[in-house]
N, C-alpha and C positions, 0 to 999 in steps of 0.2 A: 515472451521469449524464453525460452528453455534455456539453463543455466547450466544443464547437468557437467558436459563436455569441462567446462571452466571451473566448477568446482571441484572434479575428481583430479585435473590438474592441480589444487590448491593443495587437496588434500596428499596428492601422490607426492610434493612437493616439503608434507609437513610444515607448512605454512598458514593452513589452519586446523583447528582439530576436530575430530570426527563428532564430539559431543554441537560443534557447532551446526551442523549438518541433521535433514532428515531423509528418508529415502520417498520418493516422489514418483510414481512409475514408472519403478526399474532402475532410477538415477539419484541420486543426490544432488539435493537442493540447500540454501541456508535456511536453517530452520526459523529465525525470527525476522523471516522476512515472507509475504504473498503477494500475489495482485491478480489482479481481474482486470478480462480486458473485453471491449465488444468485439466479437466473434468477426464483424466486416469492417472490421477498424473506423469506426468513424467516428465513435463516442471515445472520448475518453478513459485511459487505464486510471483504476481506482488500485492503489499500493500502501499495503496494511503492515507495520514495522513493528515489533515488538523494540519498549523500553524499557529500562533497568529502574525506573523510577517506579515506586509504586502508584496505584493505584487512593486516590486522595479525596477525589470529587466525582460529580458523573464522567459517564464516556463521554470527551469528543472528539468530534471528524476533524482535520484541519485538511482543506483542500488546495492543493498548489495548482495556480491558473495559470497557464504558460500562453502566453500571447507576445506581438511582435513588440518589439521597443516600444513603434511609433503608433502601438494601441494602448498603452496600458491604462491613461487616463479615463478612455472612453470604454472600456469595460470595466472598471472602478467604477464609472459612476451608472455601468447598465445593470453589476452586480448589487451593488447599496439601492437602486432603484426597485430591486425584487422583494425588497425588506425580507431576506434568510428567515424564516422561522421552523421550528419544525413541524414536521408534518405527518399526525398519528402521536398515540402512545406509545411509550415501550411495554415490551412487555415482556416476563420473565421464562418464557416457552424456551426450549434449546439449553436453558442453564442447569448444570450438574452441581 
């Protein structure tokens, strides 16, 4: 979803400040915030947040699984049944 509309309000409103903001094509977006989303919506938006806490340990992902109330047991135990591990090395490509 494009935010631009709602942020140039924020800002025209000085309510937030332009440092917080970056410019995103053509519009203004908050800068410590992203996300990805699948193109025909059926998977999942992945949203990536900058925090003020440093950097301490490795990266990790924390994924929010939004299911109904009266699922949440039985994808708890469909999730813990996949034993999460990761998958590949990392590796240092892309880093400045």
């Amino acid at each position: 979803m494009d935010h631009a509309a709602f942020v140039a309000e924020l800002l025209a409103q000085g309510r937030i400040p332009d440092q917080s903001t970056a410019e995103v094509d053509g519009g203004r977006q908050f800068a410590d915030v992203s996300a990805c989303r699948d193109p025909q919506g059926v998977h999942p938006r992945l949203f990536f947040q900058r925090v003020p806490e440093g950097k301490v340990v490795k990266n990790r992902v924390h994924l929010d699984i939004h299911v109904g109330k009266d699922r949440i047991d039985e994808e708890v135990a469909r999730l813990v049944a996949l034993e999460p591990r990761p998958r590949g090395r990392p590796t240092t490509a892309g880093r400045g």
